[in-house]
Rosetta silent file (secondary structure, phi, psi, omega in degrees, C-alpha in Angstrom):
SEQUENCE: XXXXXXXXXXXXXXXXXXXXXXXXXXXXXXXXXXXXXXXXXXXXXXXXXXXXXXXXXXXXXXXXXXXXXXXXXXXXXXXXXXXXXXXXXXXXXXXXXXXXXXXXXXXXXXXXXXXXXXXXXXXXXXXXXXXXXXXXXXXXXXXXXXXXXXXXXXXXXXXXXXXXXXXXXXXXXXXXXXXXXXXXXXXXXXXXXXXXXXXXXXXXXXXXXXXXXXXXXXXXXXXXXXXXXXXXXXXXXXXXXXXXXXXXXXXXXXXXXXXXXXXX
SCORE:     score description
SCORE:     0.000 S_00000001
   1 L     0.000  161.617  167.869  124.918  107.739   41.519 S_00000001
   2 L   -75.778  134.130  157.036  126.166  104.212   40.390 S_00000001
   3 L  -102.599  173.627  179.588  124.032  102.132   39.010 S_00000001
   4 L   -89.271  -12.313  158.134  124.475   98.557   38.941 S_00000001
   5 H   -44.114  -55.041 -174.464  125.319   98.189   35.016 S_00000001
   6 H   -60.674  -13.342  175.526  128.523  100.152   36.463 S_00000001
   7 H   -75.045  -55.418 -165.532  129.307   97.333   38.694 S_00000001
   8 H   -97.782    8.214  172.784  129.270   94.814   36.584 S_00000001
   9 L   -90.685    1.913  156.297  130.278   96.459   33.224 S_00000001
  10 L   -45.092  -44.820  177.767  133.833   96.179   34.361 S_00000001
  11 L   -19.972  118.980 -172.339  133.887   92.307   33.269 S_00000001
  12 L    93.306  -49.292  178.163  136.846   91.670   31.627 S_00000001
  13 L   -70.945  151.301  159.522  138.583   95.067   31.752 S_00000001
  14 L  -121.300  177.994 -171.821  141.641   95.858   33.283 S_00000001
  15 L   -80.247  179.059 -166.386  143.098   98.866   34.198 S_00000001
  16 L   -58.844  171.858 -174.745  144.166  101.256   30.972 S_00000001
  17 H   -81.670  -37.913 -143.606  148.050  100.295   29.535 S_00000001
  18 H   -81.010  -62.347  172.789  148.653  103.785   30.108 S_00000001
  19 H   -41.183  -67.652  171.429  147.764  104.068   33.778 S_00000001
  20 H   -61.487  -28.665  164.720  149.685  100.986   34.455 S_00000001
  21 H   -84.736  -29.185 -169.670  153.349  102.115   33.110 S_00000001
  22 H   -72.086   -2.741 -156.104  152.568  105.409   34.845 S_00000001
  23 H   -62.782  -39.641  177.783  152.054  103.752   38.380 S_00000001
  24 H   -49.631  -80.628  162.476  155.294  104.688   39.374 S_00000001
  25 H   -72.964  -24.754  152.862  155.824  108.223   38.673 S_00000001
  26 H   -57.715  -31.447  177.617  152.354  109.281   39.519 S_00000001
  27 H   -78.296  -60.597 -179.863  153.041  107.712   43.196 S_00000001
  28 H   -24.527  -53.905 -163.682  156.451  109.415   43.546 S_00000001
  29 H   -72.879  -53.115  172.551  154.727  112.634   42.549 S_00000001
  30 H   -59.091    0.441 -178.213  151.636  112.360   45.170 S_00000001
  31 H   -84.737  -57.053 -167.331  154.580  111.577   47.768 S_00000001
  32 H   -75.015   -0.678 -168.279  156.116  114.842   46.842 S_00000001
  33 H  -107.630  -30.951  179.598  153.215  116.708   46.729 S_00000001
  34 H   -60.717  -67.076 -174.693  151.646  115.348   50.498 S_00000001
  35 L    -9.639  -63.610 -161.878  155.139  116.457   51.437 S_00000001
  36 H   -62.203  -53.347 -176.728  154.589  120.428   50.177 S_00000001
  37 H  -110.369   52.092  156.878  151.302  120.343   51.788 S_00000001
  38 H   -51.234  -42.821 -168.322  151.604  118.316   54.913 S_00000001
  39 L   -71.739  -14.216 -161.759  151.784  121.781   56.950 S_00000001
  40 L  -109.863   19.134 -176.508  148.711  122.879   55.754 S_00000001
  41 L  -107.667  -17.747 -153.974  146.301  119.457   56.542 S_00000001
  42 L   -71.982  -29.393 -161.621  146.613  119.815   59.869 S_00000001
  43 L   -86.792   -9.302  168.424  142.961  121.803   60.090 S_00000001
  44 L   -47.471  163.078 -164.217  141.349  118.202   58.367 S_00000001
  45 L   -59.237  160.729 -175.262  138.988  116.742   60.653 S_00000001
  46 L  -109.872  155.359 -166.402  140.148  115.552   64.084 S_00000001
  47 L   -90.981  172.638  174.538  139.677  111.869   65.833 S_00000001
  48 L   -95.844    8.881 -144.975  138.414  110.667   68.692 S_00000001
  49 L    80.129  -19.095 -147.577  140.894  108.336   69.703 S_00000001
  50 L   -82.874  147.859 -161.363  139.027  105.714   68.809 S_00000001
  51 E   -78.808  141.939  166.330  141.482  102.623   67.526 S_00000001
  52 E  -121.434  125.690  179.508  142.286  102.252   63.501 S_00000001
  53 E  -126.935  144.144 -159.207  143.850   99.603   62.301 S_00000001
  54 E  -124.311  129.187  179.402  145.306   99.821   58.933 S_00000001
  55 E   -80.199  130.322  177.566  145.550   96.990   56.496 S_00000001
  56 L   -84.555  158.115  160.880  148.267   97.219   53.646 S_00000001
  57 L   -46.872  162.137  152.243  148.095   96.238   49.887 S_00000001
  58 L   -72.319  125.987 -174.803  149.879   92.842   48.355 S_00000001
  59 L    49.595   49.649 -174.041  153.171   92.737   49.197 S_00000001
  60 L  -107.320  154.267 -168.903  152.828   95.624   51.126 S_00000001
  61 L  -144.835 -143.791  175.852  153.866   95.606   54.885 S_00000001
  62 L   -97.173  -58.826 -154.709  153.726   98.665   57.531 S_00000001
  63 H   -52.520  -24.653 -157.330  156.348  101.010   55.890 S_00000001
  64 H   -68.646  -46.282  176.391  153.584  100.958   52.949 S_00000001
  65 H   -95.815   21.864  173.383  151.370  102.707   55.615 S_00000001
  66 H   -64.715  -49.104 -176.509  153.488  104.813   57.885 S_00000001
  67 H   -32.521  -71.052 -146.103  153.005  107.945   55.993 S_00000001
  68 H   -67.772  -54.040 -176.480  148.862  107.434   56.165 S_00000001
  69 H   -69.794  -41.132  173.321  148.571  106.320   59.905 S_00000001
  70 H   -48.637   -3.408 -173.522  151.387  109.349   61.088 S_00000001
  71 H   -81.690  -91.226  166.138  148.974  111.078   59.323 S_00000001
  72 H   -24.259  -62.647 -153.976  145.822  110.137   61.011 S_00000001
  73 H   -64.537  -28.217 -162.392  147.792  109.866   64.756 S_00000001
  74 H   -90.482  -25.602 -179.170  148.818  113.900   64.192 S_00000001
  75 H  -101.553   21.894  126.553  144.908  114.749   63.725 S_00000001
  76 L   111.142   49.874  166.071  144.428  112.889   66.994 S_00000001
  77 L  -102.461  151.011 -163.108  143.568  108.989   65.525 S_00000001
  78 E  -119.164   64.565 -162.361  144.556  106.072   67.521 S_00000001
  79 L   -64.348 -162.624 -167.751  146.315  104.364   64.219 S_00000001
  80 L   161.934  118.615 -155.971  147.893  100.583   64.638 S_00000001
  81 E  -104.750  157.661 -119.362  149.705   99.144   62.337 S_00000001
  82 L  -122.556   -6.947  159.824  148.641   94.988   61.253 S_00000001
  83 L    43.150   26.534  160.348  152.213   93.658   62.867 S_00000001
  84 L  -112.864   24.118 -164.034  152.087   90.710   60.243 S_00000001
  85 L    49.731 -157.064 -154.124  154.858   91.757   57.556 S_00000001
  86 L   -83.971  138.114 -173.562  154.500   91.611   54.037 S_00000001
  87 L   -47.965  100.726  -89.121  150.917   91.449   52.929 S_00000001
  88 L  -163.150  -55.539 -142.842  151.414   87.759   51.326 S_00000001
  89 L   122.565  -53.885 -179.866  147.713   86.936   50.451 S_00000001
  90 L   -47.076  145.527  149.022  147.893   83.636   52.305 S_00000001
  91 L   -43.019  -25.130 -151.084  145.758   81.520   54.213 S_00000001
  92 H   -85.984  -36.964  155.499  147.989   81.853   56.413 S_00000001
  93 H   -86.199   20.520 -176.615  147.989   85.326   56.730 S_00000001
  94 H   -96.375  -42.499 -162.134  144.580   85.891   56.765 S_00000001
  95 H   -86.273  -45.635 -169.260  144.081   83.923   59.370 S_00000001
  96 H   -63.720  -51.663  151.988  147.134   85.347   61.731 S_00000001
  97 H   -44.160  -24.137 -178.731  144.959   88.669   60.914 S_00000001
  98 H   -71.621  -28.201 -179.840  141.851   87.666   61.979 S_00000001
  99 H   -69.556  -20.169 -166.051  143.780   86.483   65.704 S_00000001
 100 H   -90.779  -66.918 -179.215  145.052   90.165   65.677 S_00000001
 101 H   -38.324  -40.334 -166.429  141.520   91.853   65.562 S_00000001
 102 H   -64.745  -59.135  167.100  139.949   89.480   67.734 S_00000001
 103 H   -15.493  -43.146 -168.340  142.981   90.639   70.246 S_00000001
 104 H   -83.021  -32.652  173.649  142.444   94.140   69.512 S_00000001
 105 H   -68.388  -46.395  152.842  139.061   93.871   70.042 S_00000001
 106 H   -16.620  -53.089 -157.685  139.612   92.195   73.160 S_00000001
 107 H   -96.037  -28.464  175.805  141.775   94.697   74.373 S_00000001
 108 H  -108.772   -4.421  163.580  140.017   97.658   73.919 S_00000001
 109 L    75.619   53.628  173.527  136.238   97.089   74.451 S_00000001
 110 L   159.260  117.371 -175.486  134.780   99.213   71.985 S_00000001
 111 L   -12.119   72.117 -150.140  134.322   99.218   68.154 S_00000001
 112 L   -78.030  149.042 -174.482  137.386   99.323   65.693 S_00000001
 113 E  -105.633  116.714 -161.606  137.467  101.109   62.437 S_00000001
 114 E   -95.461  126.634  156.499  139.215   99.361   59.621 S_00000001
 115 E   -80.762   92.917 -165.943  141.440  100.872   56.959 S_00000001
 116 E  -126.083   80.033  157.084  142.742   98.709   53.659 S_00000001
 117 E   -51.689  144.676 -174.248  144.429   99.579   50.737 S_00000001
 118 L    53.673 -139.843  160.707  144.094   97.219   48.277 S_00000001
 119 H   -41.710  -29.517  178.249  143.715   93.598   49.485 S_00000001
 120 H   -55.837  -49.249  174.508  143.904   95.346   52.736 S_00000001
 121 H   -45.621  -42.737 -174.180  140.526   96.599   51.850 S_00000001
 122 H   -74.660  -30.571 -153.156  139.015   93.125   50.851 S_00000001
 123 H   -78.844  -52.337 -176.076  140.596   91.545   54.094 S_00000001
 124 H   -50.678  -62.527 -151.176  138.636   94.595   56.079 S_00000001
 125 H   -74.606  -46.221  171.461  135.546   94.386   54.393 S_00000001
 126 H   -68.098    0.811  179.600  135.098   90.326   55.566 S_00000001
 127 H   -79.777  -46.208 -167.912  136.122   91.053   58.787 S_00000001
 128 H   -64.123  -62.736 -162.703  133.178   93.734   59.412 S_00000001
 129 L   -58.283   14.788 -167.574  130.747   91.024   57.586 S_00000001
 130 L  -120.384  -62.366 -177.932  131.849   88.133   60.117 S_00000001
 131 L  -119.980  111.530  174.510  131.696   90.861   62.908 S_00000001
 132 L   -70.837  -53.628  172.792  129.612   93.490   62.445 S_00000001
 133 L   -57.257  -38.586 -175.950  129.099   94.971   66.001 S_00000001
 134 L   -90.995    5.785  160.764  133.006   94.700   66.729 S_00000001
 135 L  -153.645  138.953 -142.343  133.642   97.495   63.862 S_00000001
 136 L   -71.730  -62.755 -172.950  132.952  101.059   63.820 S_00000001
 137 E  -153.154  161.313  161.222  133.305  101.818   59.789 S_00000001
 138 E  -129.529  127.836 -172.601  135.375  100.531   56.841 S_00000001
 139 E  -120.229  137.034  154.021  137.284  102.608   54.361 S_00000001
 140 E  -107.495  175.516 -166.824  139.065  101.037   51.150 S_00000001
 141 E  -128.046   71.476 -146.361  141.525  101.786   49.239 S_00000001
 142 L    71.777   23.106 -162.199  141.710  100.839   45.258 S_00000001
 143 L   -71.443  139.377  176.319  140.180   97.992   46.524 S_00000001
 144 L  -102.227   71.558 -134.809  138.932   95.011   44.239 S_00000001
 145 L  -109.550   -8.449 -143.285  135.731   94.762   46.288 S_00000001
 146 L  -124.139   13.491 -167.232  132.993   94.676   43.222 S_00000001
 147 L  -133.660  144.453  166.326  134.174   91.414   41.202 S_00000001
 148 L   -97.020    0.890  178.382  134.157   87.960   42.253 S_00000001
 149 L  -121.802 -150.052 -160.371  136.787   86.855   40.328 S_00000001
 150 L  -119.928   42.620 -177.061  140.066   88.461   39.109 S_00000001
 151 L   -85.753  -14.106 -173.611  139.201   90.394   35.533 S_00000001
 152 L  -104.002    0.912  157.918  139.616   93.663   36.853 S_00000001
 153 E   -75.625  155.734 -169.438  143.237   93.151   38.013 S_00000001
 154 L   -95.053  142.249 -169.945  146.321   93.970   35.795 S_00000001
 155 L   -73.388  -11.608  169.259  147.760   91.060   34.460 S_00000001
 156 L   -67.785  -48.460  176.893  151.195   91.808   36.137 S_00000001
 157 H   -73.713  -64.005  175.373  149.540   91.602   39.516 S_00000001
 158 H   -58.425  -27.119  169.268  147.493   88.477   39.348 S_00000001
 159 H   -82.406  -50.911  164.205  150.546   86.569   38.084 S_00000001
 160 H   -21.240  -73.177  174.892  152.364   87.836   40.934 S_00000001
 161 H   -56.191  -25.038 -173.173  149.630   86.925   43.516 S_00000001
 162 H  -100.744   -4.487  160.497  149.418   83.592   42.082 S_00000001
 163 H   -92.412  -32.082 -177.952  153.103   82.786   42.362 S_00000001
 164 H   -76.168  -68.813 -147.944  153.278   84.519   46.075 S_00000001
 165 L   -84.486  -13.302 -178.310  150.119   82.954   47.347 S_00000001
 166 L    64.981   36.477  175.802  150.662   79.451   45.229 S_00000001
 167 L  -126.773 -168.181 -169.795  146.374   79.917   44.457 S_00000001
 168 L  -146.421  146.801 -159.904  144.829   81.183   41.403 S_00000001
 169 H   -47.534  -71.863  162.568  143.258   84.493   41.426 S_00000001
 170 H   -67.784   16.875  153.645  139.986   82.423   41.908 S_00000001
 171 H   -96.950  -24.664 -178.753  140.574   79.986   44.176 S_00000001
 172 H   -72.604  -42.568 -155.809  141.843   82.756   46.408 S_00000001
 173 H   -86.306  -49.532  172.179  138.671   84.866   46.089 S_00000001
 174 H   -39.789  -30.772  169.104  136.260   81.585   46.790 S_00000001
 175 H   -54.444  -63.661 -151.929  138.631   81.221   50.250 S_00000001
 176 H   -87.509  -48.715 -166.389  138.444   84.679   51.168 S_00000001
 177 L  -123.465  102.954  147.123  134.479   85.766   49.979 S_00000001
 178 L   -56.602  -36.918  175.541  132.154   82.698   50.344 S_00000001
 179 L  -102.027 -174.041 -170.311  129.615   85.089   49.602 S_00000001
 180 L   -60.784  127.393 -164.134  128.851   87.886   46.763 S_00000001
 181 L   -80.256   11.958 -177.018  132.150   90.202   47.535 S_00000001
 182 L  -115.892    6.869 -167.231  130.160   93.437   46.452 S_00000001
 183 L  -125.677  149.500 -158.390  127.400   93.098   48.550 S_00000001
 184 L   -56.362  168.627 -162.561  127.214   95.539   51.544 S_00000001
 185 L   -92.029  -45.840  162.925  128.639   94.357   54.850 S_00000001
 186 L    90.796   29.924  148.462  126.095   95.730   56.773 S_00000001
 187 L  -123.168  132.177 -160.631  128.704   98.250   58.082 S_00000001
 188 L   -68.661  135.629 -164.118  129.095  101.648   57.022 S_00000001
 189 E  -144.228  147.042  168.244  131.863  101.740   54.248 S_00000001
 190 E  -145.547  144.095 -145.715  133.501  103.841   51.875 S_00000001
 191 E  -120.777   85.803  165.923  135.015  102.992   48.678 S_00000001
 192 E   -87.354  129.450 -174.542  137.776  105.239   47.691 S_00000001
 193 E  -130.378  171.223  150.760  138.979  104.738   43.731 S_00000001
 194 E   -96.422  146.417  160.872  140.577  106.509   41.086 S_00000001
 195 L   -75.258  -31.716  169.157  139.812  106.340   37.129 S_00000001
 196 L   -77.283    1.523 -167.583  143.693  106.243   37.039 S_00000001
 197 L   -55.452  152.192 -179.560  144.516  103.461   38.852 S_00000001
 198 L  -129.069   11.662  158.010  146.808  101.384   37.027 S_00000001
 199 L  -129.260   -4.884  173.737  146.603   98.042   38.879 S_00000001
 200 E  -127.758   95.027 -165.990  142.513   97.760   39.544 S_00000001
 201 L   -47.236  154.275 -161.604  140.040   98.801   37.049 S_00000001
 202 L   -90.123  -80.384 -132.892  138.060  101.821   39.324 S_00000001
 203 H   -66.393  -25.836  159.001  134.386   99.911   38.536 S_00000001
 204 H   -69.698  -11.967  168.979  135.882   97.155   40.770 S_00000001
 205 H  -109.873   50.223  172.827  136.572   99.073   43.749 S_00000001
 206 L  -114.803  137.989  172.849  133.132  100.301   44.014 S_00000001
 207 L   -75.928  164.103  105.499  130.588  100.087   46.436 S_00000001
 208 L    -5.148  112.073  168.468  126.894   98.708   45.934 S_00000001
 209 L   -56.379  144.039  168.466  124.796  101.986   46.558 S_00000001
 210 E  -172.831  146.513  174.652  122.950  101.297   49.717 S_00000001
 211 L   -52.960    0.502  166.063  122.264  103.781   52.849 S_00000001
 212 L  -141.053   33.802 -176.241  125.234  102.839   54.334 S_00000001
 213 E  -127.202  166.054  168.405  127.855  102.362   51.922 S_00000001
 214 E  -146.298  157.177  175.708  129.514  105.258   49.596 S_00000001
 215 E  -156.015  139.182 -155.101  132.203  105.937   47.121 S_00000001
 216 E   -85.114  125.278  128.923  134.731  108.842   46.837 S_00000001
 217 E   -87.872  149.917 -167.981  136.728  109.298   43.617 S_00000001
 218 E  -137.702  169.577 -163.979  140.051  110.938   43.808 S_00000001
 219 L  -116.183  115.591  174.301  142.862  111.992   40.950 S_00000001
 220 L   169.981 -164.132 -152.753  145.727  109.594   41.561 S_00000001
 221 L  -123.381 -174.751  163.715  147.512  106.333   40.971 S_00000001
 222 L   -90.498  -36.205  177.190  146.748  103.028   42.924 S_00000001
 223 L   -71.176  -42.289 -160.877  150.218  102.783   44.938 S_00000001
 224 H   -71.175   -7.384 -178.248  149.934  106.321   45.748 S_00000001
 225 H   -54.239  -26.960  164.736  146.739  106.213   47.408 S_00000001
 226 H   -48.591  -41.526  163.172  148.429  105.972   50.630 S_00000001
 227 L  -109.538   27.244 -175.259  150.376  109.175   50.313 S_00000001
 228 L   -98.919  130.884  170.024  147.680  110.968   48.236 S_00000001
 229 H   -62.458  -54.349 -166.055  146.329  114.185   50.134 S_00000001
 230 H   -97.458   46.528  166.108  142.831  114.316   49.182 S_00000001
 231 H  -118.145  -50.825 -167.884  142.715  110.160   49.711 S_00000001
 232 H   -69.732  -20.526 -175.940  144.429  110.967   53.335 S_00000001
 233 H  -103.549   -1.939  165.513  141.824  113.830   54.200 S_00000001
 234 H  -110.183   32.643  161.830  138.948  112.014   53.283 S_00000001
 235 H   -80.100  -70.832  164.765  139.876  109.358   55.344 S_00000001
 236 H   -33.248  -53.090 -178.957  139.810  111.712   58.121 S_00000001
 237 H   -79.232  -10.315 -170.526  136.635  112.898   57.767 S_00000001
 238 H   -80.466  -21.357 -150.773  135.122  109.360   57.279 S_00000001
 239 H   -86.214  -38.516 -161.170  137.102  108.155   60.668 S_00000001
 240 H   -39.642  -51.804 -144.611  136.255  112.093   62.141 S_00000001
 241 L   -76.036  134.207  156.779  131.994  111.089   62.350 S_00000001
 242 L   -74.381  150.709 -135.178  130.597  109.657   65.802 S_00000001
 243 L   -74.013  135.573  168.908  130.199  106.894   66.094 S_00000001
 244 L    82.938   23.614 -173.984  126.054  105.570   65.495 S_00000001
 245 L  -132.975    3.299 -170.750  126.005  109.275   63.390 S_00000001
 246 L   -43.682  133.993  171.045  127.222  107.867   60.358 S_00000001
 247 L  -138.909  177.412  178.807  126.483  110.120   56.912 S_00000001
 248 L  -125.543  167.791 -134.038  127.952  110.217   53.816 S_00000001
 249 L   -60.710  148.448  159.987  130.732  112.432   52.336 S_00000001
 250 L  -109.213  127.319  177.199  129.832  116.054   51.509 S_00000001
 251 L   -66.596  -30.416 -147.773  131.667  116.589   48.832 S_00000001
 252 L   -91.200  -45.392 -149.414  130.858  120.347   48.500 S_00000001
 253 L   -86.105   -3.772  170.399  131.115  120.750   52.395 S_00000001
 254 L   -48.258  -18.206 -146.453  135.033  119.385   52.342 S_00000001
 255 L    59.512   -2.549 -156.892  136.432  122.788   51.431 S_00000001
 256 L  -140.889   48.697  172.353  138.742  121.383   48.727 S_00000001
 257 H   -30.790  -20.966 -148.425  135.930  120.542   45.441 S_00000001
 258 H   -98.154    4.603 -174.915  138.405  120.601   43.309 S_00000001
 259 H  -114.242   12.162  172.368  140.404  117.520   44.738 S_00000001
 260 L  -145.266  129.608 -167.166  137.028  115.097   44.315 S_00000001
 261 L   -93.151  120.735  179.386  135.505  114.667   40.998 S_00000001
 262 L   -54.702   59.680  175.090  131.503  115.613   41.179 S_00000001
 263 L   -65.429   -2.371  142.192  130.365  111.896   40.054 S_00000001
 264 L   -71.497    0.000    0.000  126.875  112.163   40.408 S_00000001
């Protein structure tokens, strides 16, 4: 289990130097590797239908997540892609998401399950805590869900976001999370990270233990989490559970141990 020293011993860290020049060529390589064994996912768990709508990274758009939702839609998920272009940051986009959900919610009567890489994740996770009732589950993705400020970002990325959004890492986070951004939602959530990530130290994209949050580690990069197999199949089984049946991941009972690192 996590303890909460692991939450908060992150202060300050970023991800390793190492991790971060490799970000590149480790996502090419999980691209090429979903690729070989695309034919052979198809027995991962199967949906209900029920609508997913999947948030993208900074400066990420929908191509970032075609791979992930065709993924989901072929084991019989009702994916949707966030129709706002590139993932910005902004008030402005923040807000033109929140008008999309309420729509979505509108339109289909019946609990939506949120997806986010990255920022996508943080944008996801305040959504569920403003409406709780109007979403099914939340899964993130490298997410920087456990810090209230920006020390666990790579210093490449936070000057980026702070020329794209015209905010400072922390003025951005006070906007977005009035309240403590690590504390549970009071929706069932799962926190997928890597130890490799190379733009978000992994003890920032962790959940707060609680009975209804969890967190997966997987062997991978931070871009690649999108096209990463055993990131895309435990996605599945998290969206896969009925709905008011929620449990958390069996690691053992996945079939594939060896693609999830025993972290307990």
């Amino acid at each position: 289990m996590f303890e909460a020293t692991d939450v908060v011993a992150h202060k300050n860290s970023t991800p390793a130097l190492w991790h971060s020049i490799t970000e590149g060529g480790r996502t090419i390589a999980e691209a090429v590797t979903l690729s070989t064994l695309w034919p052979y996912l198809n027995t991962t768990a199967k949906g209900d239908g029920h609508p997913v709508l999947m948030l993208p990274g900074f400066l990420g758009g929908d191509a970032s997540t075609a791979v992930c939702r065709a993924f989901l839609k072929r084991q019989g998920f009702n994916t949707l892609p966030w129709l706002l272009g590139t993932n910005t940051g902004t008030e402005e986009i923040q807000n033109a998401l929140l008008k999309r959900f309420l729509r979505l919610r509108d339109n289909y009567r019946q609990p939506i399950s949120l997806v986010g890489h990255s920022l996508g994740g943080v944008f996801a996770r305040e959504i569920a805590r403003r409406f709780p009732h109007d979403v099914r589950l939340v899964v993130t993705l490298g997410s920087p869900i456990a810090t209230g400020e920006g020390e666990s970002v790579s210093g490449i990325v936070r000057m980026l976001f702070e020329q794209v959004s015209g905010k400072s890492v922390e003025r951005a986070r006070a906007a977005i999370l009035p309240t403590d951004p690590g504390s549970p939602t009071g929706v069932p959530s799962t926190a997928i990270f890597s130890r490799g990530d190379g733009v978000v130290h992994w003890r920032g994209c962790i959940e707060q233990e609680s009975p209804s949050t969890e967190n997966i580690e997987v062997y991978g990069s931070h871009c690649g989490m999108v096209v990463n197999a055993s990131v895309l199949c435990a996605v599945a089984d998290r969206l896969a559970q009925p709905i008011g049946q929620w449990q958390k991941f069996n690691r053992s009972a996945s079939g594939h141990c060896m693609w999830y690192p025993n972290t307990h």
